[in-house]
TORTI-770225 format. One line per 10 residues: number of its first residue (from 1); their letters; for each residue x, y, z of N, C-alpha, C, O. Coordinates in steps of 0.2 Angstrom, whole numbers. Example, Ala and Ser with C-alpha at 12.3 -4.5 7.8 and 13.67 -1.06 7.14 Angstrom:
% residues 2
1) AS) 66,-28,39,62,-22,39,66,-16,39,71,-17,42  64,-11,35,68,-5,36,64,0,39,67,6,40
This chain:
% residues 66
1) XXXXXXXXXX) 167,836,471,173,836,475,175,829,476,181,827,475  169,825,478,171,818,478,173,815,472,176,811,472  171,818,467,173,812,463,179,812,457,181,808,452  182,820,461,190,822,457,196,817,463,201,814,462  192,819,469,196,813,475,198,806,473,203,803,473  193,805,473,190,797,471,196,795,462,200,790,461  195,800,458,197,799,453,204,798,451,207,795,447  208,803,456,214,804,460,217,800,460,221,798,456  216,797,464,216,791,472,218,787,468,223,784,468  212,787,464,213,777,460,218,780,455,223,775,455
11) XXXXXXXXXX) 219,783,452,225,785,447,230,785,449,234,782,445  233,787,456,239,786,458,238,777,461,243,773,460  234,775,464,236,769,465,235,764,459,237,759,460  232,764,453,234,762,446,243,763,444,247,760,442  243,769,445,251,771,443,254,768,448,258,764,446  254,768,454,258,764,459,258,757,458,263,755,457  253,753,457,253,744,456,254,743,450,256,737,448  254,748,445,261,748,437,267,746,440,271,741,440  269,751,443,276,750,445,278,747,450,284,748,451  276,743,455,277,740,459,277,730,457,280,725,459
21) XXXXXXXXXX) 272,733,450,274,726,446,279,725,441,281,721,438  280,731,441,286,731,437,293,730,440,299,730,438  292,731,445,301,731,450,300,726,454,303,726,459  295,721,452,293,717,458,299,710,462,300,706,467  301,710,454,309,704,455,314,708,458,316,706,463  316,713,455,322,717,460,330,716,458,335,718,460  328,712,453,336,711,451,338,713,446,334,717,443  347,713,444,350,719,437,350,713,434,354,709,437  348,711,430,351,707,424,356,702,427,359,699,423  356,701,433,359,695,431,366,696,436,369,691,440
31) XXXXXXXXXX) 368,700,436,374,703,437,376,703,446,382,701,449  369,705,448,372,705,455,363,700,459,358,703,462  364,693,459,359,689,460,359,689,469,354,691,472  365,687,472,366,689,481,359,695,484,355,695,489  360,700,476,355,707,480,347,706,477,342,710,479  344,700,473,339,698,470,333,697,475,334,696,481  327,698,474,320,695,479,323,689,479,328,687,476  317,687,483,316,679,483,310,676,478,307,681,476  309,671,477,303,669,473,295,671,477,290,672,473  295,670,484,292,671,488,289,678,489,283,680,487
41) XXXXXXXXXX) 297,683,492,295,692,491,293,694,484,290,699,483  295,690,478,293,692,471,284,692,470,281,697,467  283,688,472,278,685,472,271,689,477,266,692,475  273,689,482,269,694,487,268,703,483,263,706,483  277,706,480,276,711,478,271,710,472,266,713,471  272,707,468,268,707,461,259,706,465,253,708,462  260,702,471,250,704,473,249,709,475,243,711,473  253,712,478,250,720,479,251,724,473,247,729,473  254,725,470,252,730,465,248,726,458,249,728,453  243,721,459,238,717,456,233,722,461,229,726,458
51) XXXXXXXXXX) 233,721,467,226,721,471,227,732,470,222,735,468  233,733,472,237,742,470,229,744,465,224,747,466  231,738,457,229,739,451,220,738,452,216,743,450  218,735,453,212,733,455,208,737,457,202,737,455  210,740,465,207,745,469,208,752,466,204,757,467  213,754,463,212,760,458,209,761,451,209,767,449  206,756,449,201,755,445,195,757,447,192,762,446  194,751,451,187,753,456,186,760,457,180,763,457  191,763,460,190,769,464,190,776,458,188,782,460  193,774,450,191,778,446,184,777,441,181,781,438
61) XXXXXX) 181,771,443,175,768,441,170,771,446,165,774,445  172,771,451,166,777,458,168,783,457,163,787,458  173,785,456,172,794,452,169,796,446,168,802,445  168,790,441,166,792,436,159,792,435,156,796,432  155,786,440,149,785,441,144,789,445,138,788,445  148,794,447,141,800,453,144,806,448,141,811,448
């Protein structure tokens, strides 16, 4: 049971720290820069869905190992 949990968990926070690094700039092409992150928010999102990516590894590496 634990280790469909655990396998879960990290799978969804693998998928979530994909896409949180993927939208981490925030901006259209150029078009509308006013509604854009900052270099700063850009920055901080792209570490959390690093660390997102990280810990959902681990957590599919601890389901797979029991």
């Amino acid at each position: 049971m634990f280790r469909k949990i655990s396998t879960g968990f990290g799978a969804l926070c693998l998928m979530m720290g994909i896409i949180v690094m993927a939208g981490s700039a925030g901006d259209c092409d150029g078009k509308c820069m006013e509604v854009a992150n900052t270099l700063p928010e850009m920055l901080m999102l792209a570490g959390v869905g690093v660390i997102l990516c990280i810990s959902g590894a681990f957590f599919i590496v601890v389901g797979r190992s029991e």
